[in-house]
C-alpha positions in Angstrom: 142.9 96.9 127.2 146.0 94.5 126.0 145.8 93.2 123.0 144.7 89.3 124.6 141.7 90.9 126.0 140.4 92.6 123.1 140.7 89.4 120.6 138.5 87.4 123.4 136.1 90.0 123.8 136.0 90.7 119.7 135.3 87.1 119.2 132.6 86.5 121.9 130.5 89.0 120.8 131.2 89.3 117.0 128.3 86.0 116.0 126.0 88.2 117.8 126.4 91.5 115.9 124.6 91.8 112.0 124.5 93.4 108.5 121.3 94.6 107.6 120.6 95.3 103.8 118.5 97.9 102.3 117.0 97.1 98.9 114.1 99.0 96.8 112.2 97.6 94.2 113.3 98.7 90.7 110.4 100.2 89.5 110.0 102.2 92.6 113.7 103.7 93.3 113.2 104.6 89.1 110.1 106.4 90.4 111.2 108.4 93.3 115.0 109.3 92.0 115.0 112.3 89.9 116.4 112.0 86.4 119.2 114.3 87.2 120.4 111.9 90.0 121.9 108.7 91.0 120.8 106.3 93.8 123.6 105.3 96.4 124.7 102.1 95.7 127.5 100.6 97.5 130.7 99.9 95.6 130.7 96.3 97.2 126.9 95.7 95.5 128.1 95.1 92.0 131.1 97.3 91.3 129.6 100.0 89.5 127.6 102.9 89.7 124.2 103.3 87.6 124.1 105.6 84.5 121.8 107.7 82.0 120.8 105.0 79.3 120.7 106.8 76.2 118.7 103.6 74.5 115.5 104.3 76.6 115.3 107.8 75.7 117.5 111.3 77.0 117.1 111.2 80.9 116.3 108.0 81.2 117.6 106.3 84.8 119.2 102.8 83.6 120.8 100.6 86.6 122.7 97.9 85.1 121.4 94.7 85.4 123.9 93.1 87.5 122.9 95.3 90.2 119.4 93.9 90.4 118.3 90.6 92.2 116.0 87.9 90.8 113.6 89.8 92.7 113.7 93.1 90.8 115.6 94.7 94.0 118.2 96.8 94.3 120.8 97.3 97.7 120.3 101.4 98.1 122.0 101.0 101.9 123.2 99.3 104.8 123.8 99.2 108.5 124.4 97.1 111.9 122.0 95.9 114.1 122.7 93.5 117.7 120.9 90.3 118.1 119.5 91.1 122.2 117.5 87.7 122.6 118.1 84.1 121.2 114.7 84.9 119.7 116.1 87.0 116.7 115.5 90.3 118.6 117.5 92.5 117.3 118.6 96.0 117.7 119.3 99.1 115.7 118.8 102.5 114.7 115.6 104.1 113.2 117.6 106.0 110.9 118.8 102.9 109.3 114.9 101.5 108.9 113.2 104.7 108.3 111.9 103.9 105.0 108.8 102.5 105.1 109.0 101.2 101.6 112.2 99.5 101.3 112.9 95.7 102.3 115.2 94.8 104.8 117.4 92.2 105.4 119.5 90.9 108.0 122.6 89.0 107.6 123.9 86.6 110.6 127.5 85.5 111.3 128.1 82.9 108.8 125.7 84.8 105.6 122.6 83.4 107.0 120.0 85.9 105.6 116.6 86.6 106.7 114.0 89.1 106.0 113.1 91.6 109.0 110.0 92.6 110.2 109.9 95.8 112.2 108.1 95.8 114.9 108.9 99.3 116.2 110.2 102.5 115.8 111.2 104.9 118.9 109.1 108.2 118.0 111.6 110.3 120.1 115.2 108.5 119.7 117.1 106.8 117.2 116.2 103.1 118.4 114.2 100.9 116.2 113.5 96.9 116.8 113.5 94.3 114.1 112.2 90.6 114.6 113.6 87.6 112.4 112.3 83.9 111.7 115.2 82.2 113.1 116.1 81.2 116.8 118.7 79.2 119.2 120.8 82.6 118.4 123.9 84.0 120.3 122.9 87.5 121.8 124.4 90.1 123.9 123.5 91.2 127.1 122.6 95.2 127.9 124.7 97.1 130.5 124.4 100.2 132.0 125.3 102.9 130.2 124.8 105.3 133.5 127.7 104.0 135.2 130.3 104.8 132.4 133.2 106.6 132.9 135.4 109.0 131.1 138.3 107.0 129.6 136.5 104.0 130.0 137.7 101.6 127.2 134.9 100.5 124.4 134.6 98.4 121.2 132.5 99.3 118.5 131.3 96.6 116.0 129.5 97.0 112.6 129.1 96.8 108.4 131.5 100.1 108.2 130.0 102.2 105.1 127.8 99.1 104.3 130.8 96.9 102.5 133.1 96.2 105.1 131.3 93.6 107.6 132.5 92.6 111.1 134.9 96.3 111.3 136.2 96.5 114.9 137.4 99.8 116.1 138.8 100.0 119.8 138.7 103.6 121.7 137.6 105.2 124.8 134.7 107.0 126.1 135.5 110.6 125.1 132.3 112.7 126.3 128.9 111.9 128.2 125.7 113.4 128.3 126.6 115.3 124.6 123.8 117.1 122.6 124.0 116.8 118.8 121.5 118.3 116.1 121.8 115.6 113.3 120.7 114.2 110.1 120.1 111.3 108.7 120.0 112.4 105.2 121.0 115.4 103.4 116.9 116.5 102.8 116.1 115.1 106.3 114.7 117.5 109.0 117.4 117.9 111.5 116.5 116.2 115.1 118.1 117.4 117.9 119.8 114.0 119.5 120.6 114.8 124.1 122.4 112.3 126.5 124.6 110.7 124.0 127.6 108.7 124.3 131.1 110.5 122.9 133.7 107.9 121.9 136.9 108.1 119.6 135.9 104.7 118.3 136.0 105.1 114.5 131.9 104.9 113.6 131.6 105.2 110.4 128.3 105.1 107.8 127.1 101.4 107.7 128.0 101.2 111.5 124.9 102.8 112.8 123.3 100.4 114.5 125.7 98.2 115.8 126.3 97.7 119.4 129.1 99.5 121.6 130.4 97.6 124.3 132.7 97.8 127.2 135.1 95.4 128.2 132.6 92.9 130.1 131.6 92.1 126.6 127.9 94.0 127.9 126.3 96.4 125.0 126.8 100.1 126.8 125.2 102.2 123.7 124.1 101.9 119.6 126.3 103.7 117.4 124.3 105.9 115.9 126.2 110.0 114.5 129.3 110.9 112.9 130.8 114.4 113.1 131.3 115.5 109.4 134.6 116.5 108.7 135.9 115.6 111.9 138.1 113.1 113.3 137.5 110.5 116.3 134.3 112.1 117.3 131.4 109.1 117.2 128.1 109.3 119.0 126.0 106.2 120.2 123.0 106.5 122.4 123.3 105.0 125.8 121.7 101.8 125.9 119.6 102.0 128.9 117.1 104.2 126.4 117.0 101.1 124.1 116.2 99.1 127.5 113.1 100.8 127.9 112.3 100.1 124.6 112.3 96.5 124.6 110.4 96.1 127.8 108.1 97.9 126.1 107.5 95.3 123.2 107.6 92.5 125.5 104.4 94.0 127.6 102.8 96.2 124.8 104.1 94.9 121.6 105.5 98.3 120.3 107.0 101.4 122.1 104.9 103.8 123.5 106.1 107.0 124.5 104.5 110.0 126.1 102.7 113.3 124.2 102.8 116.4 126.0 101.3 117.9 122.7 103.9 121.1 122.9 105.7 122.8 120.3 108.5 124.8 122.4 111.7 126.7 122.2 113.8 126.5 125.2 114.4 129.9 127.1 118.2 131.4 127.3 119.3 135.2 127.6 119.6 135.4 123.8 116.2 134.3 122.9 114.9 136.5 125.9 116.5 139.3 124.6 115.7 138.8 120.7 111.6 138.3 121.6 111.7 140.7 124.3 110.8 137.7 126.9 109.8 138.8 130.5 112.2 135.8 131.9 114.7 134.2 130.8 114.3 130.2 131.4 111.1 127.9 130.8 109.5 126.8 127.2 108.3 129.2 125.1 105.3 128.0 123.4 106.1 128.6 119.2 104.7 127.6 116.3 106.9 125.7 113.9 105.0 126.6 110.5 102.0 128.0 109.6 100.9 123.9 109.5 102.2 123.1 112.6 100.6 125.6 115.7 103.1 125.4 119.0 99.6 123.3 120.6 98.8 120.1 118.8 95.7 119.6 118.6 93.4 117.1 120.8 96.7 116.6 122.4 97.0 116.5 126.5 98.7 120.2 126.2 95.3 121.2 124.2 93.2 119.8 126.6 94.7 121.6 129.6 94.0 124.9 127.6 98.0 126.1 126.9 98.1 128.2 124.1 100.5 129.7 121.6 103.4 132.2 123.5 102.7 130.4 127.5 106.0 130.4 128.9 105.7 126.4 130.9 108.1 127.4 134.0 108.3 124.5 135.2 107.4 120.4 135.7 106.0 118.7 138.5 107.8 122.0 140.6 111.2 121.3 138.3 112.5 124.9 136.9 112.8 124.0 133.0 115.7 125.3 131.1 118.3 124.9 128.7 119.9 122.6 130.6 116.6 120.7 131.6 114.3 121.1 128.8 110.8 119.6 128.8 112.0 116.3 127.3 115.1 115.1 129.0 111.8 114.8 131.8 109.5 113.2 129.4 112.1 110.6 129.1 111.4 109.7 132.8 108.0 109.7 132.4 105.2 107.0 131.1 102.0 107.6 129.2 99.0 107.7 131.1 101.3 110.0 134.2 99.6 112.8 135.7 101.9 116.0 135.7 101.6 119.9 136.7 103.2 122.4 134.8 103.5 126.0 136.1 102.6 128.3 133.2 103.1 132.1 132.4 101.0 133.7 130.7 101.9 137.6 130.0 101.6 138.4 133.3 99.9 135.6 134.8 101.1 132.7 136.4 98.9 129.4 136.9 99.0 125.7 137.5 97.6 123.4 134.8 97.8 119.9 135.4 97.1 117.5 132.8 97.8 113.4 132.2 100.3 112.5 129.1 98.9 110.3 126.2 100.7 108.1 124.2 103.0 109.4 121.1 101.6 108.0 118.2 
């Protein structure tokens, strides 16, 4: 893309793109921090990082006070989100609104601030919605991130490590279809993340959220992973998953997304030769913990009578594997669909069919 091209795309769809603000309450970040530790805090929030007041006692966590609002708040984080409908609909990633105890704010093109209200959170990918009291807004429309192509030029947009707002980095589409394991924090549980976008458009922290787009100014994916210590490797999840999302909050009012009720590990050679499996493809039925059984209970997998160690062969007569593991079909799939899974059961083989709930 010349350099023309970029500018007009840049400044068509930079009003629509946001900041969004993470801030605790004082009292409660002092709570939940240990004494030992810090709290993030953006350079750009005040210049300086918190320290251990000696005034209030040894240990004591002491934020200086220019780092707290009239409110009692303190900025712990930030990201990107994309306004989607004049309506302040906006886009962005679950990661960046996972804490159900924080406030968070969105910043428009021009420092217009308004709180957020979250209507939804996507139980299986990074996606999240937000809502905001203000309308008449510029918005971006959603491509179709199916019909990408390798080499394809994109732009991604967002607050880069949550201080510097409106970064633009141009690159290509690198990878399709990639499979990440990832984390949003250090203490998080890890969540494998399939059918993601590869691009060596710098994303950095801060730009999860924000919108990549291709050069018809259309959003094609939502940044959303970094590779650590690696160079031009970015992840953003194709849009068309987000797609689903908001049609679900315009006809339900959240998402909803379908429960199989299985706890699995996907067959390969290894794993059939480490449990001593009698094939080697399908979903081994596994507990996770001695909490969490591999059947969860009351759940459509329960009710159908699958139990701890099945081996589910296939779905609706489609082998499963590595390759095609039970949830890239889910995906496809709505609650309240009938399915029939081919199960093994030490010897046995049988048909159980059974009708997906809703993921709550």
């Amino acid at each position: 893309m010349d350099d023309k091209r970029v500018i007009r795309i840049v400044e068509k769809v930079m009003p629509s793109v946001v900041s969004i603000v993470i801030s605790k309450h004082l009292e409660d970040l002092e709570k939940e921090l240990p004494k030992e530790m810090f709290p993030f805090i953006p350079e750009g929030a005040g210049g300086r990082r918190p320290g251990i007041g000696k005034g209030a006692g040894a240990g004591t966590l002491k934020i200086p006070s220019d780092m707290v609002d009239k409110n009692g708040m303190v900025q712990v984080g930030g990201g990107s989100g994309t306004v989607v409908a004049p309506d302040g609909l906006i886009l962005t990633n679950k990661h960046v609104v996972a804490d159900r105890r924080a406030a968070y704010t969105v910043i428009l093109d021009g420092d217009r601030r308004f709180p957020a209200e979250i209507l939804s959170r996507d139980p299986i990918n990074d996606v999240a919605i937000l809502k905001i009291g203000a309308g008449g807004l510029p918005f971006l429309k959603l491509g179709d991130a199916a019909k990408l192509k390798l080499g394809q030029s994109v732009i991604a947009i967002g607050n880069a490590l949550g201080i510097f707002r409106n970064t633009v980095s141009l690159g290509i589409v690198s990878g399709l279809s990639r499979s990440v394991t990832a984390q949003a924090e250090p203490d998080a549980a890890p969540q494998e993340m399939r059918g993601l976008i590869q691009t060596d458009a710098a994303i950095n922290p801060g730009n999860s959220g924000g919108p990549l787009v291709d050069k018809n100014c259309l959003v094609v994916g939502v940044n959303t992973a970094v590779v650590s210590g690696a160079q031009s490797i970015g992840f953003a999840i194709p849009v068309n998953a987000a797609r689903r999302d908001l049609e679900d909050i315009a006809r339900y009012g959240r998402i909803r997304r379908p429960l199989l009720g299985l706890r699995y590990l996907m067959i390969d050679d290894d794993l059939r030769a480490k449990l001593d499996l009698p094939v080697d493809y399908g979903a081994l039925a596994i507990r996770e913990s001695n909490h969490d059984g591999a059947v969860v209970p009351e759940s459509p997998a329960a009710k159908a009578g699958l139990r701890e160690k099945d081996i589910v062969l296939s779905l609706n007569g489609a082998r499963l594997d590595r390759d095609h593991p039970i949830q890239d079909f889910l995906e496809n799939l709505n609650v309240g669909d009938e399915i029939a899974l081919t199960v093994l059961r030490g010897a046995k083989r049988f048909e159980a069919k059974l009708t997906l709930a809703e993921r709550k």
